[in-house]
C-alpha positions, 0 to 999 in steps of 0.5 A: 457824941453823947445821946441820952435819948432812951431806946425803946422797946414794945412787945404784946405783953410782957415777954419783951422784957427778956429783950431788954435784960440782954440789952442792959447787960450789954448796954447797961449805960443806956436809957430805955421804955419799954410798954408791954401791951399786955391788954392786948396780948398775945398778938399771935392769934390776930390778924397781920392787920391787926398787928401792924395797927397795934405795933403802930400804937406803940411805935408812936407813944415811944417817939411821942416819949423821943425814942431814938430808937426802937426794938420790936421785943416781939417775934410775932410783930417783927414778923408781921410789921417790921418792913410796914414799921420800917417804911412809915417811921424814920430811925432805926426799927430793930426785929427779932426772929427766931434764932433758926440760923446759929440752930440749923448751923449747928445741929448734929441731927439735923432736926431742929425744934422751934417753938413759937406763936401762930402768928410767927409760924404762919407768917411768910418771913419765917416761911421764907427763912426756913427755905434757907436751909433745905437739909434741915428738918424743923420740927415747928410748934405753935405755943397754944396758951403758953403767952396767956398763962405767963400774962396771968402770972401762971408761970409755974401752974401745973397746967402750964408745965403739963402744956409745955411737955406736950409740946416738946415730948415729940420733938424730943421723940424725933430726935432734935438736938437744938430747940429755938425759943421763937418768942421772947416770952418763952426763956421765962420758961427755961426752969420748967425745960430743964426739968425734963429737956435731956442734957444734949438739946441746946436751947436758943433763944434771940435776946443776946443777938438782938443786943449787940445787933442793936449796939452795932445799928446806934454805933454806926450811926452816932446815937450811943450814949457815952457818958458812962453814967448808968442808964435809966429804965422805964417800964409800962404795960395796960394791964397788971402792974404786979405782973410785970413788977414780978418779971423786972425785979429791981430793975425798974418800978412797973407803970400804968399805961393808959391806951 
């Protein structure tokens, strides 16, 4: 089967967009939408309503613009809205978490680093999956301010880089050897930690797991498309086009969402 459906992606801003160049790289045949909701951003300090009311906003313009299926590019909507998301829309609803399990797996230490929004730390899905691993420490930080500096183009501020090594100067004191980005804006931040962040801490974030998970659920269920033909990508947020032009480079041309 050949379906030309596109898959779409939302995310609280333009984070998501992290997402989708994993699933290009992977998938690059594969048509796609992605709406950063940016004017709405960040989702991690609102209410798990509120969140579940925003996710269903972007779920349904995707369907509305015949989506075959949908990536929730965001940690703080997987965690908050996805089993709420998954009950109420019937095709596959794909969610992405901090990636704690290859992090405890792994470590030496025994102390792992997780940076991530409040409304993910806080949520019970994230509580939950750290119950998993009862000999591993995690060292959570909830990234104040981080997602509202890259919506404003900040990226590469002072303020920003100061914020940044105030968060993780403590893990690294505490000796963590692994460090989960736990939202999809946060790989934007790589050049600034390796500024500082010493050789021997890895650094994990979800966006290649997300991808081939996303090739395993359309493989399974007869929605990949197989013409070998390149994909098209559409990109849309309700805030600062430019913003997000700055983070798909050639990739696509940025457009305005109207909601």
């Amino acid at each position: 089967m050949n379906n030309t459906q596109p898959i779409g992606l939302f995310d609280s801003g333009i984070g998501g967009t992290t997402i989708w160049r994993s699933l290009h790289n992977l998938l690059p045949n594969e048509n796609t939408l992605f709406i950063g909701d940016s004017k709405n951003a960040p989702y991690g300090q609102k209410t798990k309503e509120e969140i579940i009311q925003l996710s269903k906003k972007n779920v349904e313009w995707l369907l509305n613009h015949n989506a075959k299926a949908i990536i929730v590019a965001c940690n703080t909507a997987t965690t908050n809205a996805i089993s709420e998301l998954r009950s109420s829309y019937d095709i596959p609803i794909i969610g992405i978490e901090p990636a704690i399990k290859p992090a405890a797996a792994n470590t030496k230490t025994g102390k792992v680093g997780v940076l991530a929004t409040q409304g993910t730390l806080n949520s019970k899905k994230y509580a939950e999956a750290q119950t998993l691993y009862p000999n591993i420490e995690f060292i959570n930080q909830i990234g104040f301010r981080i997602v509202q500096l890259i919506e404003d183009g900040q990226l590469y501020s002072k303020e920003l880089e100061s914020l940044l090594r105030s968060y993780i100067d403590p893990m690294i004191e505490k000796d963590i050897d692994y460090l989960v980005l736990g939202c999809t804006h946060y790989p934007y931040l790589l050049p600034i930690l390796n500024k500082f962040l010493p050789e021997h801490i890895n650094v994990i974030d979800s966006g290649d797991a997300v991808a081939k998970h996303t090739y395993k659920i359309l493989n399974e269920a007869n929605l990949l498309k197989t013409d070998n033909q390149p994909g098209y990508a559409k990109f849309y947020t309700n805030k600062d086009e430019a913003i997000l032009q700055s983070f798909i480079a050639d990739f696509g041309i940025a457009e305005k969402l109207d909601f």
